[in-house]
PLY file of the C-alpha trace (Angstrom):
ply
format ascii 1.0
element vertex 214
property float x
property float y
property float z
element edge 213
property int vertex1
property int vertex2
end_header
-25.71 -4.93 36.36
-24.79 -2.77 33.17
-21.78 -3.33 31.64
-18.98 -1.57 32.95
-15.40 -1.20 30.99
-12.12 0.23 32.71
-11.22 2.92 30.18
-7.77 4.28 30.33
-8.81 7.41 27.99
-11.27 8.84 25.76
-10.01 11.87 23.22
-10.78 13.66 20.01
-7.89 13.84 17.47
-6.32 12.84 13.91
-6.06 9.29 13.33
-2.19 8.61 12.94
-2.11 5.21 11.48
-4.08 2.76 8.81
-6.13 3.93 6.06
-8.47 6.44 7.94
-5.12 8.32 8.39
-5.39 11.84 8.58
-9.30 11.77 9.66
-10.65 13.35 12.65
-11.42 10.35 15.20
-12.44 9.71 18.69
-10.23 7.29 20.35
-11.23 4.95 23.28
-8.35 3.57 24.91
-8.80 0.60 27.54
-6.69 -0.69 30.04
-4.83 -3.74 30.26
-2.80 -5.71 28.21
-1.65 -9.33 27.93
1.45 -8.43 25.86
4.64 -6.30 26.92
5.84 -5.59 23.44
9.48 -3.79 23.54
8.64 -1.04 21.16
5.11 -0.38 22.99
4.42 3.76 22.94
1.25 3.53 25.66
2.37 1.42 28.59
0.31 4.38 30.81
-2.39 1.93 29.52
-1.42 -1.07 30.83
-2.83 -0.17 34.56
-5.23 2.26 36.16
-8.04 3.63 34.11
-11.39 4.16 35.24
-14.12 1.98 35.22
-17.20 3.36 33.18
-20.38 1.79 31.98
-20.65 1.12 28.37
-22.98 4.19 28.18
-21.32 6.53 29.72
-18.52 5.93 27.34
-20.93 5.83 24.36
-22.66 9.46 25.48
-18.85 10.54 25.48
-17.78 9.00 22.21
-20.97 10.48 20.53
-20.80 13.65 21.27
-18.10 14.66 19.75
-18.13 15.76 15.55
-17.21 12.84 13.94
-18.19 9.90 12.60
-14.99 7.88 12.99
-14.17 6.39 16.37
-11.56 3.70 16.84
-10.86 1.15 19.65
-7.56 0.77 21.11
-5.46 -0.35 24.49
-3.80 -2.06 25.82
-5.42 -5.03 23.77
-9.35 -3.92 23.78
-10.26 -7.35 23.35
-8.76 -8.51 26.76
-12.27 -6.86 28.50
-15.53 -8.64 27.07
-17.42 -5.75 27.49
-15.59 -4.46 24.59
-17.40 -6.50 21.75
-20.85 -4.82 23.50
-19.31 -1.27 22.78
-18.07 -1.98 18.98
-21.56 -3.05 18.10
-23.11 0.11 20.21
-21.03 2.56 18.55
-21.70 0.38 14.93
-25.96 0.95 15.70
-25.36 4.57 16.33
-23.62 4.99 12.92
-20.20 5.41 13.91
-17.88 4.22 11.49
-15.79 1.83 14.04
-12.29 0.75 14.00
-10.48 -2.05 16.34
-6.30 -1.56 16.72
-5.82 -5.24 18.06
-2.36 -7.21 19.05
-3.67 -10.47 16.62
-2.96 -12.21 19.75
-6.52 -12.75 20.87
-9.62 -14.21 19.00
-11.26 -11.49 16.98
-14.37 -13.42 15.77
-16.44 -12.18 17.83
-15.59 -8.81 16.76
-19.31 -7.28 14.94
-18.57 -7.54 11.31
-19.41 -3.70 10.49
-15.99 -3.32 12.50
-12.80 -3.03 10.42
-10.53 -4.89 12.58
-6.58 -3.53 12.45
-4.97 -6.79 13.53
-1.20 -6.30 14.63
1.28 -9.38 13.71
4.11 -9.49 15.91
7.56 -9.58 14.45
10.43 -11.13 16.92
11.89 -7.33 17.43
8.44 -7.39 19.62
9.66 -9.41 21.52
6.54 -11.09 21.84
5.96 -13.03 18.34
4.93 -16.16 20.07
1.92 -14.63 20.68
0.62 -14.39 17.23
-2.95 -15.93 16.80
-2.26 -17.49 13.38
-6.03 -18.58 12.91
-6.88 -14.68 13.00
-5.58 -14.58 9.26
-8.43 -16.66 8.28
-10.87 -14.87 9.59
-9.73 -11.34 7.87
-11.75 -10.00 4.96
-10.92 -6.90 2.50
-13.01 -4.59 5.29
-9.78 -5.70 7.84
-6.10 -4.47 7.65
-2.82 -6.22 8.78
0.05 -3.93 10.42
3.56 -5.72 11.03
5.56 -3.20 13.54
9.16 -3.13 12.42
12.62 -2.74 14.79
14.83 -3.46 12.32
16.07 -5.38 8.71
15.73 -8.69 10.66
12.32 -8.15 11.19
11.64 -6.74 7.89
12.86 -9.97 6.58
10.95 -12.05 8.58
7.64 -9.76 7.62
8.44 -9.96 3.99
8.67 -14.12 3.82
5.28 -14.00 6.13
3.75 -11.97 3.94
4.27 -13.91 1.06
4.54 -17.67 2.26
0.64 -16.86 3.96
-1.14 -14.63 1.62
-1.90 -12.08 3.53
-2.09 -9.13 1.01
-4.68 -11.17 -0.55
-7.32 -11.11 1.97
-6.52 -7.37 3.50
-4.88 -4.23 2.39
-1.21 -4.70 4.85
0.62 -2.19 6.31
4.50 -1.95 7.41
4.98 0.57 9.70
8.72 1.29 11.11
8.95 1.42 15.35
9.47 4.91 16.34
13.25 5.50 16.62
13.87 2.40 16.12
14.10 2.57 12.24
14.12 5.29 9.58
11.42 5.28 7.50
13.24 5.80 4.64
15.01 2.80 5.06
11.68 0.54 5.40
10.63 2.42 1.95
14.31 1.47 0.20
13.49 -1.95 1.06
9.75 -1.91 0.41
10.28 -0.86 -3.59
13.15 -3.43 -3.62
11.54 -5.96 -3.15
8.27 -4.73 -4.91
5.89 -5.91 -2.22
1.81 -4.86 -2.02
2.09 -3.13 1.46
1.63 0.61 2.35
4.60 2.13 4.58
2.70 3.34 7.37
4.34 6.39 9.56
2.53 7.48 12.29
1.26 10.97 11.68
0.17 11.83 15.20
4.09 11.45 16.51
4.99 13.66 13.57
2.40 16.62 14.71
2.64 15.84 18.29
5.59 13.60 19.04
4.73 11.61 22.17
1.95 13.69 23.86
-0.28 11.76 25.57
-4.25 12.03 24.29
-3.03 12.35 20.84
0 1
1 2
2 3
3 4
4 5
5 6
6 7
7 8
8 9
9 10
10 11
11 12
12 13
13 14
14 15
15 16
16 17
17 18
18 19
19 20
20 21
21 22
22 23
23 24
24 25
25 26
26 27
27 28
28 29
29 30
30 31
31 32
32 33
33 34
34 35
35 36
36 37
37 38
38 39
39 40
40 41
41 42
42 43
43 44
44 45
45 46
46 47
47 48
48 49
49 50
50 51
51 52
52 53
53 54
54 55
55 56
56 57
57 58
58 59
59 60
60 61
61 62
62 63
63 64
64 65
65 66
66 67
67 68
68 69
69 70
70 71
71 72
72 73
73 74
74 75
75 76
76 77
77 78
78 79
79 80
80 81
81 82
82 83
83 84
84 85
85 86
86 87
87 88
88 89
89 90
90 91
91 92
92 93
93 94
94 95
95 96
96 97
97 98
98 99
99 100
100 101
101 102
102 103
103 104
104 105
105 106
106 107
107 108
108 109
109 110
110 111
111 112
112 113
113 114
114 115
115 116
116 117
117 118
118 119
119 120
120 121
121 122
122 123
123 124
124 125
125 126
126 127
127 128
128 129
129 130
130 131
131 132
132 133
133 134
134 135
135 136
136 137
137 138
138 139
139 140
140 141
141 142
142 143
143 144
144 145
145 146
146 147
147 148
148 149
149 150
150 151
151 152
152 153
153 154
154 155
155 156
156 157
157 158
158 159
159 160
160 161
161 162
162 163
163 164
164 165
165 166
166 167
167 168
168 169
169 170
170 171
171 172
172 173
173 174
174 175
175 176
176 177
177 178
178 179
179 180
180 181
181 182
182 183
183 184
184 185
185 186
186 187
187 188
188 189
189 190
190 191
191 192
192 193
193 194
194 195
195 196
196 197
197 198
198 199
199 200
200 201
201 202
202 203
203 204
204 205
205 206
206 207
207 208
208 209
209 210
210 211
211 212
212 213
């Protein structure tokens, strides 16, 4: 039987986030996801979808005019079928990305992947879920994105940060929760305390606030 995924979406836009911000990207979003984080912006994806063999979703993805496609959910990793589409979409010369929760194993993941591993602060409400061992797999290809509610979780990102070395493995990113924080706060506290992240604000809310498929 040929691999089947259930695919919540599948759209052409701007990426929004991480360091192909700004670049024109298709997005394949899949359903399900083992986390309920409190901030989350695309619980749609957490049920429904449709399921789709790998190639139909491949003869979707590559036929639109780009070369930049990222995975997403849900958590993408939660269907194994998923490691079977990064590598499709890496032999067709697709420049792949993974968006990730960091709570599931992502060695698997084909290494032509870059792999955008979420850690979860406690203003996720689920920062128990953090797969620690993920850090040791991450190479300079790979970013880290820490979410943040609030100060408190700043804090906690900061001394995470710097008591595991993550900035020296993978460029890191600290982006604030939308409406949850002002991201001229999260800067203020960034340059205070001098650290080697990149404030990340979501560019697709700014253009298109919360439509869906963007």
């Amino acid at each position: 039987m040929a691999a089947r995924l259930r695919v919540s979406e599948v759209f052409f836009s701007l990426q929004g986030e991480a360091s192909r911000i700004g670049l024109p990207s298709v997005f394949i979003r899949l359903t399900g996801c083992p986390l309920r984080c409190g901030y989350c912006d695309t619980e749609y994806a957490f049920q429904g979808g449709e399921w789709r063999t790998l190639e139909a979703v491949l003869e979707q993805t590559l036929a639109y005019p780009t070369r930049h496609v990222t995975v997403s959910g849900g958590e993408p990793l939660a269907q194994k079928p998923c490691l079977d589409l990064l590598s499709a979409l890496c032999d067709a010369g697709r420049d792949v990305s993974l968006e990730t929760s960091g709570a599931l194993d992502i060695g698997l993941v084909d290494v032509r992947v870059a792999r955008i591993v979420d850690v979860k602060t406690p203003g996720s409400g689920e920062v128990g879920r953090n797969l620690w061992s993920n850090l040791n797999l991450l190479t300079p290809r790979d970013e880290v994105k820490f979410v943040l509610t609030g100060e408190s979780d700043y804090l906690w990102a900061r001394d995470t940060l710097l008591a595991r070395g993550i900035a020296s493995r993978c460029p890191v990113l600290f982006s604030p929760a939308w409406s949850l924080l002002q991201p001229a706060a999260l800067a203020e506290w960034i340059l205070r305390d001098g650290l080697p992240v990149r404030l990340q604000v979501q560019l697709h809310k700014l253009l298109w606030q919360e439509a869906r498929g963007r």
